[in-house]
N, C-alpha and C positions, 0 to 999 in steps of 0.2 A: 822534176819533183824531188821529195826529199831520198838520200839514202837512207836502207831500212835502220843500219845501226848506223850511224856517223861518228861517237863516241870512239867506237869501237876499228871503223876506217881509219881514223885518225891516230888512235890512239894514244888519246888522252881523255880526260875526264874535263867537264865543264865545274869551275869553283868563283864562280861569281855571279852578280844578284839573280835570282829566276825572272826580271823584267827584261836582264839584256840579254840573257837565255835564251829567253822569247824572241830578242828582237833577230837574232844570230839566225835563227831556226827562222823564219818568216822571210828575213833576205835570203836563205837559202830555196825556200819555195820559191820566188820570186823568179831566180836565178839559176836555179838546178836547171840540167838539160839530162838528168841521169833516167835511164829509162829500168824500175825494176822487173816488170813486166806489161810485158805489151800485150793490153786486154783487148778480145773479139768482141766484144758484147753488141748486141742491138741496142738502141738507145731504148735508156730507159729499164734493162733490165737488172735489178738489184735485188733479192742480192742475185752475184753470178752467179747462176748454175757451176755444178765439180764439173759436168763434164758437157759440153756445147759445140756441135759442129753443126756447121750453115748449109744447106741446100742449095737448088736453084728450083726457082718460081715459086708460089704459094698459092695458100688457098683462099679464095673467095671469101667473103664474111661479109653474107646478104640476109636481108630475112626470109630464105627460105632455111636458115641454120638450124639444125635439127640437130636433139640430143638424144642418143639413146646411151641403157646403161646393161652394161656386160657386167656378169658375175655378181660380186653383193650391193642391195640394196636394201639401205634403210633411212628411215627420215631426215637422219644428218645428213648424210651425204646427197639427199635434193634439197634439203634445205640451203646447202652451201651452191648447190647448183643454180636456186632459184637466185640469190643474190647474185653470183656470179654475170649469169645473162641478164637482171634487171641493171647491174650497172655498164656492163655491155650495152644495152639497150641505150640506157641515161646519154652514155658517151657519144654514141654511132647514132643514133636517132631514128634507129630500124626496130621494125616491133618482130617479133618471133610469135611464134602460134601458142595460142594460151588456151584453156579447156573454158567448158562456160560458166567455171567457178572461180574464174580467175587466175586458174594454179598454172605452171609452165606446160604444156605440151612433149612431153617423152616420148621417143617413137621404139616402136620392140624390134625394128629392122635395124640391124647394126651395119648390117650391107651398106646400106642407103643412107645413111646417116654422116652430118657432118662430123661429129664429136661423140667417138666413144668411147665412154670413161670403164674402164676396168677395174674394178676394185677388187679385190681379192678378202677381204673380212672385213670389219667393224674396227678390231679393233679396240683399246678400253673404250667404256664409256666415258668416261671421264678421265683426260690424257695424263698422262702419268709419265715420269722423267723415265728417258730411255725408249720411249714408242717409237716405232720405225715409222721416221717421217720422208722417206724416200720416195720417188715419183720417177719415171718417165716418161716423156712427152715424146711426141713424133708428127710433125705437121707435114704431109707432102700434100702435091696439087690435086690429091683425091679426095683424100682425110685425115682428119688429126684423130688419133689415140691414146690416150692417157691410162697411163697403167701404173697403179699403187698397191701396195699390199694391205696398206690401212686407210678408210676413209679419210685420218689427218694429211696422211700421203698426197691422198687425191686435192685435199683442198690445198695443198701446197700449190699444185699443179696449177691450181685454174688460177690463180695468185699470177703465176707467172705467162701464164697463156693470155692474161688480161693485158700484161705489161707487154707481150708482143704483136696487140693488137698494132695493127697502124694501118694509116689511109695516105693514097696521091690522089691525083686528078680521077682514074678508075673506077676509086672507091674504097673501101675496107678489105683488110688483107691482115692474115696470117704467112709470115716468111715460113718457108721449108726450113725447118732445123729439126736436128733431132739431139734430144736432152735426157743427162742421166745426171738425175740431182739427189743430193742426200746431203743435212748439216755436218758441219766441222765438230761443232760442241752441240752437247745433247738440250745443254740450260742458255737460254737465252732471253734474256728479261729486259725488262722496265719498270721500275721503281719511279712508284707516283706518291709523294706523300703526301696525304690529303688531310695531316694532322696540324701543321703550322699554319696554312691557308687552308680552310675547307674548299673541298672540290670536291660538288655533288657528280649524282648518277649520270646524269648528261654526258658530262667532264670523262669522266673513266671510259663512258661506252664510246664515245665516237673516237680517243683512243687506243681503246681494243680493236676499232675497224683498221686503225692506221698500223698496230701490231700485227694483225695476222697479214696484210698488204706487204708488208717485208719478212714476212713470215721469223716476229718474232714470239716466242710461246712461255712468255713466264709473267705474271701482271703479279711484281710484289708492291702490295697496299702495306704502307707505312701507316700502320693506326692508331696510336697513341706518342705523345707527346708531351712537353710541358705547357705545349700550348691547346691541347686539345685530345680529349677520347675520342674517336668517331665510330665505333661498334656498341651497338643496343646488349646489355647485357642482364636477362631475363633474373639472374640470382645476385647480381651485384647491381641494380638498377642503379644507387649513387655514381658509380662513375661517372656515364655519360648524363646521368640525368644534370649534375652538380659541376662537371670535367668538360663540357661541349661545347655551352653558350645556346646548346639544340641543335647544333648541327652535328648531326650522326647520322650512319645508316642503320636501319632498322634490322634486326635478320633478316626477315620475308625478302626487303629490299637489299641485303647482301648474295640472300640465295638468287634472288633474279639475274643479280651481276655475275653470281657463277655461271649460272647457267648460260647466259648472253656470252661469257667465257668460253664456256665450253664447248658452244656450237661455233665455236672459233678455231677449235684447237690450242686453246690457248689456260692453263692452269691460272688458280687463284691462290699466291702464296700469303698469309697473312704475317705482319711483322707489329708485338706489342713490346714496347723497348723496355727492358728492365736489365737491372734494377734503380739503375740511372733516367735521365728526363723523365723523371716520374712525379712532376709538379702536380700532375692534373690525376694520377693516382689520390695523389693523396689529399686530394681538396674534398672529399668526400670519406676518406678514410686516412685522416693526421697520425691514429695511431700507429698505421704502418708505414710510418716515417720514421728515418733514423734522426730526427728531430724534433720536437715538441711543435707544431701547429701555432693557430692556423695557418693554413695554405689559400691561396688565391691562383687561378690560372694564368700563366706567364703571358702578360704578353709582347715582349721583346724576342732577342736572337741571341743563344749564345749557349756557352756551358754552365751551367743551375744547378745551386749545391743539393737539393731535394733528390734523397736516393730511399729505395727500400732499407729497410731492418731485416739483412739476412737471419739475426739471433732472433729474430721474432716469431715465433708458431705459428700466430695468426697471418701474418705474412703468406707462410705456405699453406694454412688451410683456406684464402682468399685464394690463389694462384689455383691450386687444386681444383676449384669449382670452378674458376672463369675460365681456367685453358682448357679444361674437360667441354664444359660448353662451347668452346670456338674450335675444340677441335670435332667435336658435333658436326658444328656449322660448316668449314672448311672441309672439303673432301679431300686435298691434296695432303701429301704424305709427308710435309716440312709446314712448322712453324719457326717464322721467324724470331729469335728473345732480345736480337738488337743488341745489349753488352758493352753500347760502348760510351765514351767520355764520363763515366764516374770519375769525379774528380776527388774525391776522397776527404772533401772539407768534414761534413756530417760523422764520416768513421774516424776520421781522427779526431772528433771534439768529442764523442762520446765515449766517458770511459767504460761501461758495459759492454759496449761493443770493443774496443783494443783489449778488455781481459778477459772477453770471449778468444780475442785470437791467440793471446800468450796461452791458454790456457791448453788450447786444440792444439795449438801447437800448429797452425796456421802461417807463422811468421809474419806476415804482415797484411796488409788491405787486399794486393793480387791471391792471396792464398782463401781469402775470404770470400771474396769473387768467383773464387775454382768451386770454394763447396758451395756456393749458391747456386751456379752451373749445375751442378753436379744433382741439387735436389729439382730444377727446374726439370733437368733430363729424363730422371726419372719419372718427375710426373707425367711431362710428355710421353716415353714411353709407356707409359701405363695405358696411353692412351690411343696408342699405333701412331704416334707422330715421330719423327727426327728433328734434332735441334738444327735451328742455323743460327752462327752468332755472327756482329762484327770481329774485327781479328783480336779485338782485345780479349776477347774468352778465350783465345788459345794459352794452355797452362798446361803441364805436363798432366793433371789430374782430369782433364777435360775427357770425359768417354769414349770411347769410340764410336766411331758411326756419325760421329756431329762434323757440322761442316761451315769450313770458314768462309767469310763472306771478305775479301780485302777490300777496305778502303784507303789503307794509308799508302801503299808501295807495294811493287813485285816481292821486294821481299819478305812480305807475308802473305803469298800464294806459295814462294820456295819453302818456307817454315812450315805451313802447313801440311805441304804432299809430302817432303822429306821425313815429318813423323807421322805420315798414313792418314792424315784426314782430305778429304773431300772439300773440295776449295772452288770457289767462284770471285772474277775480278772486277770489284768496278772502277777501282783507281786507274786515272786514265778515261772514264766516263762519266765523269759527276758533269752530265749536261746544265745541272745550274751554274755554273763555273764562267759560265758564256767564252770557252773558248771555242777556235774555229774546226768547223770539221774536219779536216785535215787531220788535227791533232792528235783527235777521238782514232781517226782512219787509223793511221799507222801507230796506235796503240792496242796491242797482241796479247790475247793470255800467254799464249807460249809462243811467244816470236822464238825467230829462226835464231840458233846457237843457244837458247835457256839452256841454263846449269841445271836440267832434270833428266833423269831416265826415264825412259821409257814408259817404266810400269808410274815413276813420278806424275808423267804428263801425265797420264788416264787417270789420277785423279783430279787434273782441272776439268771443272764438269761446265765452264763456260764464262761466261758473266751477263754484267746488268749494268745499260744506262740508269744515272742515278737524275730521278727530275726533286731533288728537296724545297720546301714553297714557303721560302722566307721571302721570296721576293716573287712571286706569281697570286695570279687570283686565277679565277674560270674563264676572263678575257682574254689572259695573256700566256697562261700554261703553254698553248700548243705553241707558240712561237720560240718555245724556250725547249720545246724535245721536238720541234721536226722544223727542216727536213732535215737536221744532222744525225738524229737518232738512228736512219733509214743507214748509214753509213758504218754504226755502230753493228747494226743489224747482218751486213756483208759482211764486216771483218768476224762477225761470231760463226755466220753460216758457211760461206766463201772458202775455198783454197788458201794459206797461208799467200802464195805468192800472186794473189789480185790485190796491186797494192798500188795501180798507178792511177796517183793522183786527180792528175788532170781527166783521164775519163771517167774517174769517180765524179769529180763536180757535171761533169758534162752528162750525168746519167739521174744524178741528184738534182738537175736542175725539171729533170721530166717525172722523174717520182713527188716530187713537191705537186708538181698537178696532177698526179693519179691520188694524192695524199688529199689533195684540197677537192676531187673529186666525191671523194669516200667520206668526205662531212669536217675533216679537220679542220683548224680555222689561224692555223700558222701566218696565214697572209691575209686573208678576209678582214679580221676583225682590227687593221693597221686604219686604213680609211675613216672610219669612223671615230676613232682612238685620235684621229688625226682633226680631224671638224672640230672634235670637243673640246680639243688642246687649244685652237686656232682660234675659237668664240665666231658668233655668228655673223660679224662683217667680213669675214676674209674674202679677199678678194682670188679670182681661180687661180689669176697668176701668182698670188702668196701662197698659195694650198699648193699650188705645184712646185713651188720654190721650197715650202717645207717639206712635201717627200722625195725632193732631190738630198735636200739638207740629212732627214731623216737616214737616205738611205746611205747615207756613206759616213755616218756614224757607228759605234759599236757599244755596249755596255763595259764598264770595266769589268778586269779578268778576277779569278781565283775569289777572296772574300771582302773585295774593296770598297763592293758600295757600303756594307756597312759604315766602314771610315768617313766616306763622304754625304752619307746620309743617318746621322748616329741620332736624331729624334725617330728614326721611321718605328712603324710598332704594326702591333695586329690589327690594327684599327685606322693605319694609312692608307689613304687610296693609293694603290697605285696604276696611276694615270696620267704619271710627268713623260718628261720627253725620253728620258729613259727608256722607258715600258712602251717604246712607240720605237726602237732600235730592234734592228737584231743581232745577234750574236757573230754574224759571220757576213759579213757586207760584202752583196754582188757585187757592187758601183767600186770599189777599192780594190778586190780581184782582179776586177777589171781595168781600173787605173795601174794597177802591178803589170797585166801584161801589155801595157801601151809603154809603160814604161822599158820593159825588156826589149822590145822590137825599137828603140830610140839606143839605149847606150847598150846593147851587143854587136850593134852591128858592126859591121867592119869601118864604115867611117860615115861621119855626119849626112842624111838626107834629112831635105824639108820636108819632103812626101810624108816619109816615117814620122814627122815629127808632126805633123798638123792632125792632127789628133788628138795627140798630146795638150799640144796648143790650145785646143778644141775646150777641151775639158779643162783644163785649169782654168780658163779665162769664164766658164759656164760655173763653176766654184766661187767665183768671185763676184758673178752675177747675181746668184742663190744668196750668199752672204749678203752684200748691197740689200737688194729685194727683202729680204727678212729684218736686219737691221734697221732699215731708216722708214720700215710700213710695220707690216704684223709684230715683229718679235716686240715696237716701241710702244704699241697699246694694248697688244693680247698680255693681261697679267700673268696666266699660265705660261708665254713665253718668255717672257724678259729673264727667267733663269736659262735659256740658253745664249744670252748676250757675250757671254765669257767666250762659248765655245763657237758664236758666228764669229769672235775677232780671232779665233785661232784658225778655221776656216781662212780667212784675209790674208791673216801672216804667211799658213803655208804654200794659200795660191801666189801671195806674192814672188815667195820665193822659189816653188815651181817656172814662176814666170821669169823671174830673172837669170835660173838655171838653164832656160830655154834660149832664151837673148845671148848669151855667155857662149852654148853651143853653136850657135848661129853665127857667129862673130869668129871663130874661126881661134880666138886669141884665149891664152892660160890669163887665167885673171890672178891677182895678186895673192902674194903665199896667206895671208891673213883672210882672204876669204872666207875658203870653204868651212874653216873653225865659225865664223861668225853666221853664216848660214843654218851650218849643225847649230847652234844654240837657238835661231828663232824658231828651229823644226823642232828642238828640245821645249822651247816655251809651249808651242803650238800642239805639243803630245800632250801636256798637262791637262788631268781630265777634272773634270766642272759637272753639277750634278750627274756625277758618275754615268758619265758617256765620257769617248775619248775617239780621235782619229784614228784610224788605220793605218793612212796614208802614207804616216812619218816617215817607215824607214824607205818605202818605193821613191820619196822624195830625196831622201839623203842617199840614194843610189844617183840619179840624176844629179843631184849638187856636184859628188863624187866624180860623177862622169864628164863634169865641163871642166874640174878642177883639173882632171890631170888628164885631157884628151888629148895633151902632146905625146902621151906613152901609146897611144891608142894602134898607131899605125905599126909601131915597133914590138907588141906581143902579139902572140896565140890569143886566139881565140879565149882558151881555156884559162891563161897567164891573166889575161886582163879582166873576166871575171874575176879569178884568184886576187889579185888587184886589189878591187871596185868595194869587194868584201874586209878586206884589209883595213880598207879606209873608213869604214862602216860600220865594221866592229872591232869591238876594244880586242886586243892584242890577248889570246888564251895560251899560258904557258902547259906545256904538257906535264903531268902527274906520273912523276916515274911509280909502275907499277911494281909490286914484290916477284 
């Protein structure tokens, strides 16, 4: 797996393009044999528990499982129990004793009892940053005991007692372990924006089921946009009436979402972006544009000159009544105000507004930004809220008490805590980005050696995968935050040093189906995505040849389908072979470690390699089968014609890398360059999907190339090697 810092091993800085960044960083996944820490976990349990030691034998889990409840008791806390044992029940197929109203069956004998939950209070009602979400569990061959001090505590617990159900030939079984858990970071979130794509009630709740399952507790709704208002606003009805297109939630139906929250454990933070993407502001209200009207709601991607008129009055007597109203609505104690990409066209072309700022003495557009903050603050406070901005509102004028949200870099979580404000990270987790879990994993609020003290770090209050829905609908959301979000989730709640990779995917691969149990639809909704694509002749052997094809595809990384998709719009379906990928391909992982067990070894087997063999030659099969049937009459397919002859190219050259190893013989010095160029054609991505596979190929190319060194280094040497050959040469950056 990767080292935590590499950068820093090394010592040197990486200064060339972030795609061969990528590729540097991914041969070293590949490749790495470094073990940061070597995690116990049971399968399946994510995030780790802080503190977990294993037992010997376990308990039973039959339907005679009986729950009783020691100390507090109130309706949350059975209501999480009754879900708890009904997807016990869904799972295991055993029915437990129900009363004859249907309700679960509680027994007052704690003796007797398989599971007793100890709760010690309640708790807020409605959770609140900083609640003690601690728990201990304890399963021995007698009885399991769960002991919380706060109901959220307890539904931590059964979260995790769910994830150590497991069955053999037997039957159903709880291991003996005993667990003393508590998060790392108190803010742990998921940012769903339902403003660029609407994503109704459905969409949020199922999930909030897949949040509290990794027990993550912050649901920030992004709800205003350029491209859309999605809150009912009873005093300013033009917004969403005139800003939506009608797709909003209602209050009534926002307060249900809290509360469906709430009995989660899980906070509702709302986020209305100002005073920038404020297209759909002002399509209803032009005058408080820093522009003369009319407005129309956007519907493309991108940065949009439409900002508010902080020198306007009316401006802050609209803000005054709507954020008083939503902070009504929101019971939590942070409203989002977003803050970020004003681009400043609108303020520098209006001269009222540039001799509002010479005059204030403002200096320039950031100093007019700080007092807009600044009255935004106040209103807020007036109303028991805290601000949270993007990083771009941090300004020396900025309040205190407000809190940064980074998206661009570490270095604006160090800026923030260094001048005392309250900071959360999501750079590093912008899950629309479609890079691979991994990535996410070993991205830290405060990795090991941060330049912060002490009292510094205890102002990082956590972070947030970011889901933004330029390129999502309600089809295809869940595929794009899970199961990598679940990963996110560990590294927020986890121990700094649970970092090893490889059992992270191995643990991710069994939360994906505790995730697809609990309603998400990450995987489900691929199949039929897939018929639609295919038109209704495909043949099964084509259907099966396309989600071979599908799954060892990837979407491109960072913001590139825009590039290769520059008509899409709010009004695109999307439902190309793209949106039928996911972000982090099993089938290529897996091609990476077939590939490792062929060129580390110590010298050439067939054994090790026919595998190998296996699969490249089953690549070329897919390809064939899609090319010369479905892809040539499905019109939805013939845009992946580009990328089945990139498929061809790289099996071929898989294949001939294979032949080469086999053969015993260094093939000529002009090779392996002509190789790397057809894997270089073959990475070129075609309606923004692209291979994975390249560089596990161009390790193999590498490894036939110069398998006469093979026998004459280390181990360690000829990795060091393999990579040399593979990646472009990084000169070190003498440091000051």
């Amino acid at each position: 797996m990767l080292p935590t810092n590499f950068s820093a091993m090394f010592n040197f800085e990486f200064h060339f393009c972030p795609r061969l960044y990528r590729l540097f960083f991914v041969s070293l996944l590949l490749v790495s044999s470094l073990t940061v820490f070597a995690s116990v976990s049971l399968p399946g349990l994510m995030p780790v528990p802080a503190e977990v030691h294993y037992g010997t034998g376990r308990f039973a889990f039959t339907p005679a499982w009986q729950v009783a409840i020691s100390g507090h008791d109130d309706p949350r806390l059975r209501a999480a129990l009754a879900r708890m044992l009904r997807r016990a029940e869904e799972r295991t197929g055993l029915t437990f004793a129900h009363l004859a109203d249907g309700e679960y069956s509680f027994s007052a004998n704690v003796t007797g009892a398989s599971l007793v939950v100890d709760c010690v209070a309640s708790g807020a009602a409605v959770p609140v940053l900083g609640d003690d979400e601690s728990y201990t569990l304890e399963v021995t061959p007698a009885q399991v005991i769960l002991h919380a001090p706060t109901v959220l505590g307890a539904m931590h617990g059964f979260e995790t007692l769910l994830q150590l159900l497991q069955s053999d030939a037997t039957g159903w079984f709880l291991p003996a372990v005993s667990i003393k858990d508590q998060p790392r970071f108190a803010w742990r979130g998921l940012m769903i924006d339902v403003a660029r794509h609407w994503q109704p009630m459905d969409v949020v709740k199922r999930n909030l089921d897949g949040m509290a399952l990794v027990k993550l507790n912050v649901l920030h709704l992004h709800l205003t946009e350029d491209q859309g208002i999605r809150i009912e606003s009873k005093k300013f009805p033009r917004l969403h009436q005139l800003g939506s297109d009608g797709h909003f939630f209602t209050q009534e139906e926002m307060r249900e979402l809290i509360a469906y929250a709430t009995a989660r454990g899980i906070r509702v933070v709302p986020e209305f972006d100002i005073p920038g993407h404020a297209t759909s502001w002002v399509v209803g209200y032009p005058e408080l544009a820093s522009a003369p009207g009319p407005y129309a709601i956007e519907r493309k991607w991108g940065v949009f000159d439409p900002v508010l008129d902080p020198t306007n009055p009316k401006v802050y007597e609209l803000l005054a009544g709507f954020l008083g109203e939503m902070a009504a609505l929101f019971p939590d104690a942070y409203i989002h105000i977003g803050g970020d990409e004003n681009n400043g066209v609108q303020w520098n072309a209006n001269p009222a507004i540039q001799t509002y700022i010479r005059e204030r003495n403002l200096k320039d557009n950031a100093g007019l930004h700080a007092e807009f903050n600044m009255r935004v603050h106040a209103i807020l406070a007036k109303n028991g809220k805290q601000l949270i901005g993007w990083d771009e509102i941090l300004h020396p004028d900025l309040p205190a008490g407000s809190v940064i949200h980074s998206w661009r870099g570490p270095e604006g979580i160090a800026d923030a805590t260094k001048r005392g404000y309250a900071s959360i990270l999501s750079n590093g987790y912008y899950i629309d980005l479609c890079y691979p879990t991994w990535e996410h994993y070993l991205n830290d609020p405060v990795p090991a050696g941060a330049n912060l003290s002490p009292e510094q770090q205890q102002h990082v209050l956590g972070g947030e995968a970011t889901m933004w829905a330029e390129w999502v609908t309600p089809e295809t959301i869940d595929s794009r935050i899970w199961p990598r979000t679940a990963a996110i989730a560990e590294r927020l709640w986890s121990p700094r040093d649970v970092r090893d990779v490889s059992d992270m995917y191995r643990r991710l691969a069994v939360v994906s189906r505790r995730l697809e149990e609990a309603g998400l639809r990450h995987e489900s909704y691929l199949d039929p995505a897939l018929r639609r694509l295919a038109g209704d002749d495909a043949k099964l052997e084509e259907m099966a040849a396309l989600r071979s094809f599908v799954d060892l595809l990837e979407p491109v990384k960072k913001y590139r389908r825009g590039g290769q998709q520059p008509a899409a719009n709010q009004f695109t379906p999307l439902t190309g072979l793209v949106d039928c990928t996911r972000p982090d391909s099993a089938a290529a992982r897996a091609f990476a470690s077939q590939v490792d067990v062929v060129v580390f070894a110590q010298s050439w087997s067939e054994l090790n390699a026919r595998p190998l063999a296996q699969t490249v030659l089953a690549w070329k099969s897919t390809a064939a089968i899609l090319t010369n049937g479905l892809a040539a009459r499905s019109p939805r397919l013939q845009e992946s014609l580009p990328e089945l002859q990139n498929l061809t190219a790289a099996s071929e050259v898989g294949q001939e890398a294979l032949q080469v190893l086999a053969s015993g013989q260094v093939p000529a010095a002009g090779w392996m360059p002509v190789q790397f160029a057809k894997l270089e054609r073959a990475g070129e991505a075609h309606v923004a999907v692209e291979l994975p596979v390249i560089v596990a190929l161009k390790l193999l190319v590498a490894a036939a190339a110069a398998q006469d060194q093979r026998a004459q280094l280390s181990a360690e040497a000829w990795k060091q090697h393999l990579l040399s050959l593979v990646t472009p040469i990084v000169k070190p950056v003498a440091t000051p």
